[in-house]
N, C-alpha and C positions, 0 to 999 in steps of 0.2 A: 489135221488140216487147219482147224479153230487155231493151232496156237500158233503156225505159222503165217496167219492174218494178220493176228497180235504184233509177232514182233516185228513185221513189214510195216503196219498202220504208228507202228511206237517210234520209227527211228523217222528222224525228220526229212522232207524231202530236199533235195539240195535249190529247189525253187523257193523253199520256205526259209531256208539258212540265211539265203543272200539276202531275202524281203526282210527278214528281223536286225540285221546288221545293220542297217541304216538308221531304220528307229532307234535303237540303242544307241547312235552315236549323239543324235539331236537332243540334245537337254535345253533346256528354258533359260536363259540367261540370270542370274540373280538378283532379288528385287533389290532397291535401295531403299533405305530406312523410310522414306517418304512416300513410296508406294506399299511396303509393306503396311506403315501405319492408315493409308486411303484403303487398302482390302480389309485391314481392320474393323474401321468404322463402317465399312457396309456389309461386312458381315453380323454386324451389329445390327443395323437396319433390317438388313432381310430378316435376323430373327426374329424380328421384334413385328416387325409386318406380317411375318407367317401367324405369330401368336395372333395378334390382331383381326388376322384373317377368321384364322380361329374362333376366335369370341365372334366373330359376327355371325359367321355361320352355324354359331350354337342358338342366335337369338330365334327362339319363335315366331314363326310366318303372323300369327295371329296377332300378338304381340307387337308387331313393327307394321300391320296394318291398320290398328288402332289409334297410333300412335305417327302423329307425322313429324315430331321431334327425332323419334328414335328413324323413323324413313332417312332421314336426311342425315341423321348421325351412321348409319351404316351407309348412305350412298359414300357420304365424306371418306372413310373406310376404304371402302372400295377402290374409292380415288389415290387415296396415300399407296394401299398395296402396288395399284398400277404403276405410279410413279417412282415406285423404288424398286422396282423389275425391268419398267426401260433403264434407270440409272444404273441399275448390277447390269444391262447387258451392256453402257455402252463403256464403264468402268473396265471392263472386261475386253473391251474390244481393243478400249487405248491399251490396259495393261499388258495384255496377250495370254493372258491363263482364264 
């Protein structure tokens, strides 16, 4: 009786057929040289803010409370990561991917 679950649960339902046919039709329209090269360079950014992110969050608490040069160098930090996470969403929002 297990294995005729199996092959009931295995064959697709004809609700499911028709809901995947349509997402397969819809593709992304193809970027132009100019936007591929702007997903570029903010892919570049995020990574570079993720490292950054990174490094701040390896600094020791004790370390950067000491220290009110380094406070203000990890707020600054902080600042840049925020600001290239609105910019990736809103690049994303004009681009559409």
């Amino acid at each position: 009786m297990a294995s005729r679950s199996r092959s009931r649960s295995a064959e697709p339902m004809p609700e499911q057929a028709t809901e995947q046919a349509p997402a397969q039709q819809q593709q992304a329209p193809e970027l132009t040289p100019e936007q591929r090269e702007i997903l570029e360079a903010m892919n570049g950014l995020i990574m570079a803010a993720q490292e950054l992110s990174y490094a701040v969050a390896l600094l020791p608490n004790e370390l950067v409370e000491k220290h009110p040069e380094l406070r203000e160098l990890v707020d600054a930090a902080r600042n840049v990561v925020r600001a290239t996470w609105r910019f990736h969403k809103l690049i994303r929002s004009r681009v559409g991917r």
